[in-house]
gemmi code that builds the backbone of each chain (N, CA, C; Angstrom):
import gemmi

chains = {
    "A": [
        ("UNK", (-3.960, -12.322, -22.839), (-3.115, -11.781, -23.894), (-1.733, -12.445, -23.846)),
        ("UNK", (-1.167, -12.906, -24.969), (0.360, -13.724, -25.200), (0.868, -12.450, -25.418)),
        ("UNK", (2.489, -12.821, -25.098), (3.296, -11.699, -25.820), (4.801, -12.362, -25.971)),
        ("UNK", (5.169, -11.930, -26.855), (6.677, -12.235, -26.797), (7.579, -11.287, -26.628)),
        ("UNK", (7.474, -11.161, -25.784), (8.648, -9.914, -24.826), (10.231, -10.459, -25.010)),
        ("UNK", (9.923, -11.828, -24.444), (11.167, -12.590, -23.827), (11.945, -12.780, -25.434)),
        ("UNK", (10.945, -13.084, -26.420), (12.121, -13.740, -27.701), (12.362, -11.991, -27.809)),
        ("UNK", (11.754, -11.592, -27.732), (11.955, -9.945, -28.899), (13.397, -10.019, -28.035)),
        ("UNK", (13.105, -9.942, -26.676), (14.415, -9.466, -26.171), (15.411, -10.478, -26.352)),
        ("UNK", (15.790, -11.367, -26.683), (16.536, -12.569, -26.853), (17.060, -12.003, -28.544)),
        ("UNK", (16.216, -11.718, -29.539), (16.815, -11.245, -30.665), (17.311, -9.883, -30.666)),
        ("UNK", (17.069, -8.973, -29.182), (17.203, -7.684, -29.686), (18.804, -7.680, -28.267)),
        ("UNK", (18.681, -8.645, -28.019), (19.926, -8.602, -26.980), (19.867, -7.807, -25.440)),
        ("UNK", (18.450, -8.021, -24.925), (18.782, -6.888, -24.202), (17.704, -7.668, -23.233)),
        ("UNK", (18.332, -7.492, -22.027), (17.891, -7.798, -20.529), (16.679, -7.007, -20.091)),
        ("UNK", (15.436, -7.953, -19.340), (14.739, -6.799, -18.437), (15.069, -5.818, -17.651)),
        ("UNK", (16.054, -6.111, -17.327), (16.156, -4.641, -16.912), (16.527, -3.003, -17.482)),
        ("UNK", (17.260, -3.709, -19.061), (17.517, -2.710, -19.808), (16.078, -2.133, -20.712)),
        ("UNK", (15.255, -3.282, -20.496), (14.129, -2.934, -21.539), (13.395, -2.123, -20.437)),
        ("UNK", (13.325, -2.621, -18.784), (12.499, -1.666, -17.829), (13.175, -0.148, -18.025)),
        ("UNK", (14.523, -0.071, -18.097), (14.987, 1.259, -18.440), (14.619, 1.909, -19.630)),
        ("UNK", (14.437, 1.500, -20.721), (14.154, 1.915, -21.872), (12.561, 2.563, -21.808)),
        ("UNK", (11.919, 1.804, -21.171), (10.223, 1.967, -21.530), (9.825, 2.783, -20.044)),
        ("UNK", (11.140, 2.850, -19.485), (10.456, 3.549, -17.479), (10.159, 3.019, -16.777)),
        ("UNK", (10.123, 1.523, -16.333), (8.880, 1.469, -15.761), (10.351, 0.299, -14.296)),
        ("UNK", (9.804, 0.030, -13.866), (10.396, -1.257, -12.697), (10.799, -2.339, -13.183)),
        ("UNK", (11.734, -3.067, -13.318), (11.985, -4.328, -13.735), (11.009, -5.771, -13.178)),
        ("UNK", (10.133, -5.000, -12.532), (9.088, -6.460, -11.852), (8.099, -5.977, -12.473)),
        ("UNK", (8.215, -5.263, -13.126), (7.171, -4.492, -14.314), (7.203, -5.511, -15.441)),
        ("UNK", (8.392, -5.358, -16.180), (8.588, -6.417, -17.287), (8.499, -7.923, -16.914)),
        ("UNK", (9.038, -7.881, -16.087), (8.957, -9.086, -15.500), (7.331, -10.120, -15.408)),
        ("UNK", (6.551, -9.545, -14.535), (4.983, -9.630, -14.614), (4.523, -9.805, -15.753)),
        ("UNK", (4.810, -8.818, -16.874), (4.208, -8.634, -18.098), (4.906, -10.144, -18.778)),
        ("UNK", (6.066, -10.654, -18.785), (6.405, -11.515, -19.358), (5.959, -12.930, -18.892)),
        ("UNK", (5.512, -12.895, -17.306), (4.778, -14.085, -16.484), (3.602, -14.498, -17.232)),
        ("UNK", (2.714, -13.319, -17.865), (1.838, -13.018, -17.953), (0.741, -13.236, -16.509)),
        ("UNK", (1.790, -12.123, -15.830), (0.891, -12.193, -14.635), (-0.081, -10.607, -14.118)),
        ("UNK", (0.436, -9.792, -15.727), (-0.372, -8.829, -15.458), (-0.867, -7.870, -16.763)),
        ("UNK", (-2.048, -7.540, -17.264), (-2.057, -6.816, -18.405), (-1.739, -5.529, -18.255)),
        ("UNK", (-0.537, -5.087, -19.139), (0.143, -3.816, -18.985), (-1.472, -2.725, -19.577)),
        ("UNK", (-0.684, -1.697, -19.523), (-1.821, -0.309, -20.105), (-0.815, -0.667, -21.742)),
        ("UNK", (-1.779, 0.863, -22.396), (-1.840, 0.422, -23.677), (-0.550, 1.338, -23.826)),
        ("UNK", (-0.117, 2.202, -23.276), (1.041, 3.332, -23.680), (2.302, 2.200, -23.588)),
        ("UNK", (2.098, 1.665, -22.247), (3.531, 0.817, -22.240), (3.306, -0.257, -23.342)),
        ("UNK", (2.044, -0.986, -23.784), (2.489, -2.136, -24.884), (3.139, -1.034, -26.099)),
        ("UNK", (2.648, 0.052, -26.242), (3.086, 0.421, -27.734), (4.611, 1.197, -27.164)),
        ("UNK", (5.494, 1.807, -26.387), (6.578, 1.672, -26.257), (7.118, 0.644, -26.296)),
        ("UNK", (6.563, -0.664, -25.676), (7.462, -1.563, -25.969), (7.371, -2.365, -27.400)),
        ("UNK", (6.434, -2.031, -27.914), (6.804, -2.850, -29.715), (7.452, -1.245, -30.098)),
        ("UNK", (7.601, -0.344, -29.461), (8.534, 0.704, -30.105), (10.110, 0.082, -30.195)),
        ("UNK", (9.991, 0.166, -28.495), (11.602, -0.209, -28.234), (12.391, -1.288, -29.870)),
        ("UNK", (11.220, -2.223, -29.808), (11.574, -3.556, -30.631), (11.622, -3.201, -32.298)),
        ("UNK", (10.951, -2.625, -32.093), (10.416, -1.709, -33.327), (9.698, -2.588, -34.494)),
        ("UNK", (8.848, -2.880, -34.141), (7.359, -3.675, -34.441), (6.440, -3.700, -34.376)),
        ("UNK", (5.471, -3.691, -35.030), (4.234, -3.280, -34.387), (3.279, -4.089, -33.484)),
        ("UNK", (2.411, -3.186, -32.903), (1.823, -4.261, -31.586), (1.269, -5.284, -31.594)),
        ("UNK", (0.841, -5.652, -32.670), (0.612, -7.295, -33.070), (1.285, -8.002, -33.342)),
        ("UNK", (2.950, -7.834, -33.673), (4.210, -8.679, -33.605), (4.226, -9.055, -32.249)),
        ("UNK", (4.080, -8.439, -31.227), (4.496, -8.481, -30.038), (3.743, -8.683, -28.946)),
        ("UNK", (2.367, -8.556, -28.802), (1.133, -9.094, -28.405), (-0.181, -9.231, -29.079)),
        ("UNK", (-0.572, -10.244, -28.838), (-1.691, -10.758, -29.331), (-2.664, -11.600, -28.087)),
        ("UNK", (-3.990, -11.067, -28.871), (-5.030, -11.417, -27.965), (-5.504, -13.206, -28.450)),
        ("UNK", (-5.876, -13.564, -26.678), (-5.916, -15.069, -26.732), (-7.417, -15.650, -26.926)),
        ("UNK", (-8.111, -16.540, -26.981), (-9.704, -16.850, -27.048), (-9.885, -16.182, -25.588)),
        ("UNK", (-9.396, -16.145, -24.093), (-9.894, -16.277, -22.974), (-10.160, -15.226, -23.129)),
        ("UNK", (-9.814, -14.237, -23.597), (-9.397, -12.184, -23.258), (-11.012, -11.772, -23.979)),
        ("UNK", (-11.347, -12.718, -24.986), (-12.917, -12.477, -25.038), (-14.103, -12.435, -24.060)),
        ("UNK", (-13.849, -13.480, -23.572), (-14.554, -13.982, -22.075), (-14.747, -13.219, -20.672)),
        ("UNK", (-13.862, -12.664, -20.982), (-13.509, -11.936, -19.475), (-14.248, -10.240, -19.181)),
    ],
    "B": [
        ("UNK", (1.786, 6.089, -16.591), (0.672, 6.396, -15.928), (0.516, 7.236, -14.933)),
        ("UNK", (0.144, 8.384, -14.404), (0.105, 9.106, -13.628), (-0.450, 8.438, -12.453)),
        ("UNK", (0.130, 7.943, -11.056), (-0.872, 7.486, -10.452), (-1.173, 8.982, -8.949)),
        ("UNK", (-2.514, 9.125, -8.673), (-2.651, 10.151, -8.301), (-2.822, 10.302, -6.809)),
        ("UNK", (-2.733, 11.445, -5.800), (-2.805, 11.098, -4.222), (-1.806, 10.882, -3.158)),
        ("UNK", (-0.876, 10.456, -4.223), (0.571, 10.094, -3.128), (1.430, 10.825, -2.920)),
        ("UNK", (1.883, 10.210, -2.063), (2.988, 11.488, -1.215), (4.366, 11.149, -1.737)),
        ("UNK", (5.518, 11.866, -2.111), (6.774, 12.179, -2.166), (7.063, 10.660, -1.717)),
        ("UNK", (8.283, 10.194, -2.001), (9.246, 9.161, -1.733), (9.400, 9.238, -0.349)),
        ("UNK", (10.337, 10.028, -0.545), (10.552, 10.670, 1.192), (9.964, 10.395, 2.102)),
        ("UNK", (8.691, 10.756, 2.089), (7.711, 10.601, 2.900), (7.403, 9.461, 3.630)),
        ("UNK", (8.059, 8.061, 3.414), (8.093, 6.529, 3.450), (8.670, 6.694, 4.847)),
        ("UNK", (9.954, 7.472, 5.063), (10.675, 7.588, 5.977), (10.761, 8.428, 7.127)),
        ("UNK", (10.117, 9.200, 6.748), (9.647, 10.282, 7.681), (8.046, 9.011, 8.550)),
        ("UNK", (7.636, 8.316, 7.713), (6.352, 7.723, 8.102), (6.940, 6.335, 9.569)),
        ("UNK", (7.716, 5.510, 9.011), (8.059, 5.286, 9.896), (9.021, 5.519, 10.866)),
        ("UNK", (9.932, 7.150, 10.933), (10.225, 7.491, 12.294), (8.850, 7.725, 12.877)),
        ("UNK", (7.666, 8.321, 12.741), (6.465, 8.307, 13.632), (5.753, 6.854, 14.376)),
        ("UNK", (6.067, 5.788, 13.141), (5.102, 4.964, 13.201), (5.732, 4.252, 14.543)),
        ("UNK", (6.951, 3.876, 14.604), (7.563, 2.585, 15.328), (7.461, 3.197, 16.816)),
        ("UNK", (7.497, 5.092, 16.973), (7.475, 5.301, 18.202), (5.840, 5.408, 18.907)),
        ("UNK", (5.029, 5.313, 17.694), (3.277, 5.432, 17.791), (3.060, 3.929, 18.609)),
        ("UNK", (3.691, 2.745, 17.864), (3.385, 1.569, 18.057), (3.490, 1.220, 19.652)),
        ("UNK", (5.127, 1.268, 19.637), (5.358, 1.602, 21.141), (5.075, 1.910, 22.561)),
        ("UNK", (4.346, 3.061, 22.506), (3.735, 4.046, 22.767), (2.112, 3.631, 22.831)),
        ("UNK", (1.625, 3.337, 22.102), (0.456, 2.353, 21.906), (0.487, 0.845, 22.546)),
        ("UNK", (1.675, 0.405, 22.482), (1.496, -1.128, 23.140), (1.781, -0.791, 24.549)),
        ("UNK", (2.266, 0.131, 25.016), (2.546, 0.694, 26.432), (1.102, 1.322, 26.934)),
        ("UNK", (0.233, 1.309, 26.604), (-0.810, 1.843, 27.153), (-1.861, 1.100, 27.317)),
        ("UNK", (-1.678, 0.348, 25.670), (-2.529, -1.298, 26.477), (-1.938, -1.592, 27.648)),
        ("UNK", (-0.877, -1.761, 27.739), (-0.555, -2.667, 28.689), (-0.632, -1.935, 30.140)),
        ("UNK", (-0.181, -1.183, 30.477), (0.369, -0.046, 31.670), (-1.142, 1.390, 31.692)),
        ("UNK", (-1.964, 2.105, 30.423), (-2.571, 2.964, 30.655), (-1.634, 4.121, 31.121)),
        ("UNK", (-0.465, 4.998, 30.244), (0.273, 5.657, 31.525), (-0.168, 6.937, 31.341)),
        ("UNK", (0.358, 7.720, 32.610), (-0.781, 9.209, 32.237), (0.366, 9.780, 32.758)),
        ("UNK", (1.894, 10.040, 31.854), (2.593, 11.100, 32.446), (2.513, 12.557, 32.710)),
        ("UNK", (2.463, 13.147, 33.870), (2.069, 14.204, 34.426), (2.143, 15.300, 33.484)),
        ("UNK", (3.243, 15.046, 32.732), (3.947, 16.653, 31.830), (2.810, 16.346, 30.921)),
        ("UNK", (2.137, 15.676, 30.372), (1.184, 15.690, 28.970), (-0.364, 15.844, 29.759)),
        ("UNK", (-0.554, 16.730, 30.792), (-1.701, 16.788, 31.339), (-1.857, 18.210, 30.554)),
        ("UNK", (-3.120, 18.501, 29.807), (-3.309, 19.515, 29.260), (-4.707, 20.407, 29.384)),
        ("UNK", (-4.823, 21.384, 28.860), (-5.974, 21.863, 29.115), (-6.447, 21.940, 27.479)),
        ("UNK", (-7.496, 21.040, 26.799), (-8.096, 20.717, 25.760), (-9.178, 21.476, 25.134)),
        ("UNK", (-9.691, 21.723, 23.593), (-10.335, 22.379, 23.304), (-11.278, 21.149, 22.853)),
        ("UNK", (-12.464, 21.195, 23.869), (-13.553, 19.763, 23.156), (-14.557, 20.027, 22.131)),
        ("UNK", (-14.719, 19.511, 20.916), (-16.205, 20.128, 20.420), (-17.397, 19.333, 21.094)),
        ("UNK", (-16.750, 18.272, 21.506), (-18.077, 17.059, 21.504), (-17.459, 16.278, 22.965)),
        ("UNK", (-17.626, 17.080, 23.867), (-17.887, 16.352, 25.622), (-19.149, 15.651, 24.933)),
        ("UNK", (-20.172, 16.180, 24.743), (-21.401, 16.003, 24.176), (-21.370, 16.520, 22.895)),
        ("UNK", (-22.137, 16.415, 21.873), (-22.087, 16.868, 20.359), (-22.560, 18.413, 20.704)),
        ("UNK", (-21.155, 18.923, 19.686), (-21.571, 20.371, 19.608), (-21.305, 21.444, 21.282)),
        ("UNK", (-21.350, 21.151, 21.934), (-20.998, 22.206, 23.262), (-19.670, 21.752, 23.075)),
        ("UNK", (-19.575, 23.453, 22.631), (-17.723, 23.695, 23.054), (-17.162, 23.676, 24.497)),
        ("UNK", (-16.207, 23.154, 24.480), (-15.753, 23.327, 26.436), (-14.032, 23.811, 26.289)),
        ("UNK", (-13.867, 24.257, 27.206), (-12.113, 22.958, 27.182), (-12.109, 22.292, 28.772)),
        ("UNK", (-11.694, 21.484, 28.131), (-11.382, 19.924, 29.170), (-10.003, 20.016, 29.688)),
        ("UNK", (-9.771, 19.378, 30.839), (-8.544, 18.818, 31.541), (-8.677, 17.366, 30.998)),
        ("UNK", (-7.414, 16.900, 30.448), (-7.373, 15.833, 29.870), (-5.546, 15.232, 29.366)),
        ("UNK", (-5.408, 14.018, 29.692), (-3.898, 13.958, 29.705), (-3.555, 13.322, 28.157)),
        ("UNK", (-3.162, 14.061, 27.642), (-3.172, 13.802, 25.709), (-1.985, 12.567, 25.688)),
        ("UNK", (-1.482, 11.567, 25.898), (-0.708, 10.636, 26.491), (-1.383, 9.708, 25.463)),
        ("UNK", (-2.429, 9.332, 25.165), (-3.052, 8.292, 23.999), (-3.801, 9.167, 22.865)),
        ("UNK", (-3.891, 10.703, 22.722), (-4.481, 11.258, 21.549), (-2.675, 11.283, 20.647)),
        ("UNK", (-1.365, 12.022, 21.396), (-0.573, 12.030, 20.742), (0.138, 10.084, 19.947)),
        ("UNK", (-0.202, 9.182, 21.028), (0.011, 8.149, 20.526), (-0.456, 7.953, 19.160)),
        ("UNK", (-2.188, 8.170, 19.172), (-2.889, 7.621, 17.863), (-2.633, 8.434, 16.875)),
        ("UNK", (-2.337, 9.919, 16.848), (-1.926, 10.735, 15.927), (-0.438, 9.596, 15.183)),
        ("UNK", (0.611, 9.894, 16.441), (1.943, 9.084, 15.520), (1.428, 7.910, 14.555)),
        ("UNK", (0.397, 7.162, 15.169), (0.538, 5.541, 14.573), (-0.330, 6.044, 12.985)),
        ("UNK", (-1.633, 7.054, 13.202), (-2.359, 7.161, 12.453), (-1.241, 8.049, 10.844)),
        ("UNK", (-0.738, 9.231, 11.790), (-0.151, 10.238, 10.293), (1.220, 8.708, 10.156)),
        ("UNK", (1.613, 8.173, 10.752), (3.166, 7.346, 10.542), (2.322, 6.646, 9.086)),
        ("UNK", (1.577, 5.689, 9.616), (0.946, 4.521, 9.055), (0.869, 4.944, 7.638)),
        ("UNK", (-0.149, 6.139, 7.485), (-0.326, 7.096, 6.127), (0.357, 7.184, 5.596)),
        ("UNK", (1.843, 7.799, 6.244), (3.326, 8.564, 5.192), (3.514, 6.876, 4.698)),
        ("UNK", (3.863, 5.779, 5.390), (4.180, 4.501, 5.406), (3.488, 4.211, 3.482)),
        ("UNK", (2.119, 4.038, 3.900), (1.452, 3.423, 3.085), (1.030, 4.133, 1.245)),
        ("UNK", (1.206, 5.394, 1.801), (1.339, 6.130, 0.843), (1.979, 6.931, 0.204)),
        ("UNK", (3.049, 6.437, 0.370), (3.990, 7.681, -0.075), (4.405, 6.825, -1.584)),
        ("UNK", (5.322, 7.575, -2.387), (5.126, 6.819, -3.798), (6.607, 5.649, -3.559)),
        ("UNK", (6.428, 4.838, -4.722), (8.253, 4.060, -4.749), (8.928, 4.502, -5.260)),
        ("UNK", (10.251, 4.435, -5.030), (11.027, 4.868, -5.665), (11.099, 4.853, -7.290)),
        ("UNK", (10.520, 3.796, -7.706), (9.794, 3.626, -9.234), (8.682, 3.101, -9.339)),
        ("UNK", (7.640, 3.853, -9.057), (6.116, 4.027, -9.185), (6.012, 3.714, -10.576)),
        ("UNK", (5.081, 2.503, -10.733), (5.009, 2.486, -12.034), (3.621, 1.507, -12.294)),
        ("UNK", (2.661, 1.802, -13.397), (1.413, 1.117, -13.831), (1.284, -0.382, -12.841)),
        ("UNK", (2.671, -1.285, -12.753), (2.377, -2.185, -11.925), (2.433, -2.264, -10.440)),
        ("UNK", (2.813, -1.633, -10.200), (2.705, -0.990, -8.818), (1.729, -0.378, -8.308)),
        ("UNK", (0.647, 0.261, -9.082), (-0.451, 1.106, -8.775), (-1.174, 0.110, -8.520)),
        ("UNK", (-1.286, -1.255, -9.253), (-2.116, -2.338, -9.237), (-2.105, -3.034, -8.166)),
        ("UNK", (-0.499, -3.613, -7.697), (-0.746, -4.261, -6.691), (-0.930, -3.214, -5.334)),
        ("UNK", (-0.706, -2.093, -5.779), (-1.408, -1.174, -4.570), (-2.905, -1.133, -4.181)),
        ("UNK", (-3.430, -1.587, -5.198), (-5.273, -1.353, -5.582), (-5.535, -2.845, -4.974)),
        ("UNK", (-5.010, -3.589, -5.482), (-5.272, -4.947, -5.099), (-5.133, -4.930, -3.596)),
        ("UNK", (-3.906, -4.587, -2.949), (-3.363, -4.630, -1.629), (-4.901, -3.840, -0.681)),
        ("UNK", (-5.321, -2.803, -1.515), (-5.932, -1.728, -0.706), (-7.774, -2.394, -0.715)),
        ("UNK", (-7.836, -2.967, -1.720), (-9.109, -3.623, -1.650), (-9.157, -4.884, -0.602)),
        ("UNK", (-8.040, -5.534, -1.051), (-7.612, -7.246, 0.225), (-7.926, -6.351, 1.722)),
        ("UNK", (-6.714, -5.450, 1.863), (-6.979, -5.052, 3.323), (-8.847, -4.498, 4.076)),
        ("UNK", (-9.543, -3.706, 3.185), (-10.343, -3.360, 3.236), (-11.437, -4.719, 3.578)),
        ("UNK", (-11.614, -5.826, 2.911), (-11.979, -6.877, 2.816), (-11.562, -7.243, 4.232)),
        ("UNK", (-10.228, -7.340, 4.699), (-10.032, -8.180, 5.559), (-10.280, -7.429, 6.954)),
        ("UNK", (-10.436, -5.926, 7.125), (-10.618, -4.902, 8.037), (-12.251, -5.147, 8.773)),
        ("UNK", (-12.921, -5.573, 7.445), (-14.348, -5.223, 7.942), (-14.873, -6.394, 8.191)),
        ("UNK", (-13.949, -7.927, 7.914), (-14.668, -9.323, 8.358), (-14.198, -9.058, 9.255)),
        ("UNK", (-13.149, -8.359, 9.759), (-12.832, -8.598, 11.493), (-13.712, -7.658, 12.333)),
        ("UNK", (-14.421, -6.385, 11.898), (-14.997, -5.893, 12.244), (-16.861, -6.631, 12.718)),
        ("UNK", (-17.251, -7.391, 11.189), (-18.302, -8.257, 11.185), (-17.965, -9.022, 12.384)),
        ("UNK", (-16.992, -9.833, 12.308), (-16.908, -11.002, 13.610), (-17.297, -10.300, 14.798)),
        ("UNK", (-16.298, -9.636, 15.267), (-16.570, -8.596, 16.221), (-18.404, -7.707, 16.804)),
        ("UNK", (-18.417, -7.647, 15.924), (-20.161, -7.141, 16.095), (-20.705, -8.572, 16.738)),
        ("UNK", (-20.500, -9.717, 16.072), (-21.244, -10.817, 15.935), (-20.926, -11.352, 17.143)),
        ("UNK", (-19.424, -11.442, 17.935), (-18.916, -12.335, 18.473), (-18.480, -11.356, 20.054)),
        ("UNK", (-18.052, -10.268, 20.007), (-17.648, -9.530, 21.186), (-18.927, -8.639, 21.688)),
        ("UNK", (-18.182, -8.568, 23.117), (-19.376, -7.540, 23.638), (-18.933, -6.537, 24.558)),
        ("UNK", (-19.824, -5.626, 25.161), (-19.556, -5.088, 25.849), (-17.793, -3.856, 25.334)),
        ("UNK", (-17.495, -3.862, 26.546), (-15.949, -3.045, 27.030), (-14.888, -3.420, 25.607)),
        ("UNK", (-14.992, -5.260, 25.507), (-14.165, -6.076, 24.574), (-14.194, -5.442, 23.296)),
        ("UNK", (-15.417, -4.914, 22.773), (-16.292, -4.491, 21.446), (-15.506, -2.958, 21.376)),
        ("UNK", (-15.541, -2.301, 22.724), (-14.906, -1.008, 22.135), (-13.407, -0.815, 22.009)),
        ("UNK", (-12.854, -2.045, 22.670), (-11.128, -2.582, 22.155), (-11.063, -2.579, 20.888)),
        ("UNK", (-12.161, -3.622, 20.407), (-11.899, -4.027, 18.915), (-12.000, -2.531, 18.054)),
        ("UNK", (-13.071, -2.489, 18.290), (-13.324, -0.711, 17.675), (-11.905, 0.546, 17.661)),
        ("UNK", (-11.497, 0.643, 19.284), (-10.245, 1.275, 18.650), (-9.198, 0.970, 17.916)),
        ("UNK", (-8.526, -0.496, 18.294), (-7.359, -0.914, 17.308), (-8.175, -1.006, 15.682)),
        ("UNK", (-8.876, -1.265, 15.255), (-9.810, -0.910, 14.432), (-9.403, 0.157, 13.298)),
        ("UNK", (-9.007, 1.317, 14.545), (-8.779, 2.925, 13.461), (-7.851, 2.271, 13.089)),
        ("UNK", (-6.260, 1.329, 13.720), (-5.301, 1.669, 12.787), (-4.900, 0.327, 11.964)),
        ("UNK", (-6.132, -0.386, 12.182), (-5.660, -2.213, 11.219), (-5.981, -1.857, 9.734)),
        ("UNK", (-6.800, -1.332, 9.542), (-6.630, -0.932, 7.710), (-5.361, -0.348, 7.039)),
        ("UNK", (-5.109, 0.532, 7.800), (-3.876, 1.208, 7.151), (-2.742, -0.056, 7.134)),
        ("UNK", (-2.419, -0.756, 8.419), (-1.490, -1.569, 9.130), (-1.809, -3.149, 8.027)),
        ("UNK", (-3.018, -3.478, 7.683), (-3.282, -4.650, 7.098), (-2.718, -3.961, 5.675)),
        ("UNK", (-3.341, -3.306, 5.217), (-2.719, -2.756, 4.014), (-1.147, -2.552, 3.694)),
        ("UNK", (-0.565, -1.979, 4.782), (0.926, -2.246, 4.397), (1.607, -3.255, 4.320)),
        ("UNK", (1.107, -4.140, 5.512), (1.601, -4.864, 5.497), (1.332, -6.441, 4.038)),
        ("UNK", (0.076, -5.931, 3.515), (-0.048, -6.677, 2.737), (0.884, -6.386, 1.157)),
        ("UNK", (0.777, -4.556, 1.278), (1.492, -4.166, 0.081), (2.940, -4.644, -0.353)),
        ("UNK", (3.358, -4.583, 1.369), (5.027, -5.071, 1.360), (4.956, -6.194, 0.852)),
        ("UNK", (4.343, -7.732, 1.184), (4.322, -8.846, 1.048), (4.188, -8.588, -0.526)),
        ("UNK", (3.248, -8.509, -1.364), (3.404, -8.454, -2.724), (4.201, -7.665, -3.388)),
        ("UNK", (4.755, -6.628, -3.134), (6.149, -6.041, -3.707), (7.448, -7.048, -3.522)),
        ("UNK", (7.482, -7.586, -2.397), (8.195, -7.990, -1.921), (8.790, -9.648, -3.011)),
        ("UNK", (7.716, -10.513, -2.981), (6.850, -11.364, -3.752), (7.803, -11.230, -5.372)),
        ("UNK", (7.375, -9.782, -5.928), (7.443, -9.540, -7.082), (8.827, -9.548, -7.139)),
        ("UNK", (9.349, -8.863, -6.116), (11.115, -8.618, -6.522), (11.666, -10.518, -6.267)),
        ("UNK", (11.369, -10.969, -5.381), (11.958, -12.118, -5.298), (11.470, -13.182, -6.918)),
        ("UNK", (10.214, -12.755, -7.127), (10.523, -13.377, -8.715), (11.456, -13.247, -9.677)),
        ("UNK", (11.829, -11.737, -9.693), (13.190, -11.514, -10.492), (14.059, -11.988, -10.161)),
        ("UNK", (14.611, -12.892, -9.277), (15.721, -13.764, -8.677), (15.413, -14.898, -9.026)),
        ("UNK", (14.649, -15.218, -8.769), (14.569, -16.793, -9.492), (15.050, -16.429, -10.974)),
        ("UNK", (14.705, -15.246, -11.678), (14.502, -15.346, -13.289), (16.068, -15.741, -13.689)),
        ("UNK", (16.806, -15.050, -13.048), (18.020, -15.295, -13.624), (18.804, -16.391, -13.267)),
    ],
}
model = gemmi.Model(1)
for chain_id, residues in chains.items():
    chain = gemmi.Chain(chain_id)
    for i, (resn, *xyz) in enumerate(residues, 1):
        res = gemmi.Residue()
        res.name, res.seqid = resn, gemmi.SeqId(i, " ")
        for name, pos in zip(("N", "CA", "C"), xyz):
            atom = gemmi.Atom()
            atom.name, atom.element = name, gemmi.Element(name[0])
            atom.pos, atom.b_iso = gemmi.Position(*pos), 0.0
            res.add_atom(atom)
        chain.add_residue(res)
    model.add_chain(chain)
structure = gemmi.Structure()
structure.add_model(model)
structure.setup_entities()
């Protein structure tokens, strides 16, 4: 799964760590998720296209591999 | 995410005041066997043999050891983080499956490779390398994760 965490937050002005505050979670939380070194659950993707305020296909989208697996 | 089973924050710290004096205490008995007089007790056995109740004379000097290392290790490994969170449960799961994996090839070798007296060494340190592989693996990947956020910036 791609996501654009990093631009959302680049247009929305706001640091991982403010977005880990916003959504709860650890800043190696966002962090991971932006590596794409880990697939979040589904509550935190839809807080975070909340935070951004977009919906969850602005903000992640599924890749050919995520079929496969 | 609710993650479920764990103990209080707190509990981290309370785990290792037990653990470091368990360890201790444990490496002193490999080494020395000590049987201080004051911990000579009179014991309630279920299993001298299975099932006949007794009580025993017996110097509790290595049951109180394995208790510290065993409840320390536990509070250690399970107690929650300070921000418990969906990714954290993971590399806890991950950590807890690796250790498990790595508990029982040492156990396999051991069957395969030790004998005798040597075999029931391996067997006791045994009770406390899962818990001990596990933390120590959990730390390493928490650890891991925070030092990525340093590079980020």
């Amino acid at each position: 799964m791609k996501n654009n965490i990093k631009v959302e937050r680049a247009k929305n002005n706001i640091t991982q760590a403010q977005l880990a505050e916003l959504v709860k979670v650890s800043r190696q939380t966002i962090n991971a998720i932006e590596l794409g070194k880990y697939n979040l659950s589904t509550i935190l993707a839809l807080k975070i296209a909340h935070v951004f305020n977009q919906s969850l296909h602005d903000v992640f989208e599924l890749e050919e591999s995520d079929w496969r697996s | 995410m609710k993650t479920n089973y764990l103990l209080p924050n707190r509990f981290k710290k309370i785990g290792w005041f037990l653990f470091i004096p368990g360890i201790i205490l444990g490496i002193l008995y490999l080494i020395y066997e000590p049987q201080p007089e004051f911990l000579n007790a009179t014991v309630f056995a279920i299993a001298e043999s299975l099932f006949e109740f007794s009580f025993i004379k017996n110097n509790v000097y290595d049951e109180i050891t394995a208790l510290l290392i065993i409840i320390g290790a536990i509070f250690i490994a399970f107690s929650r983080e300070k921000s418990e969170d969906e990714y954290i449960s993971r590399i806890r799961l991950d950590s807890l499956v690796w250790a498990t994996y790595v508990n029982y090839i040492v156990v396999i070798l051991a069957i395969i490779f030790v004998y005798d007296f040597g075999f029931y060494w391996v067997i006791l340190l045994n009770m406390f390398t899962i818990l001990i592989f596990f933390i120590i693996r959990y730390n390493w990947a928490l650890l891991k994760s925070r030092k990525q956020i340093q590079n980020e910036e």
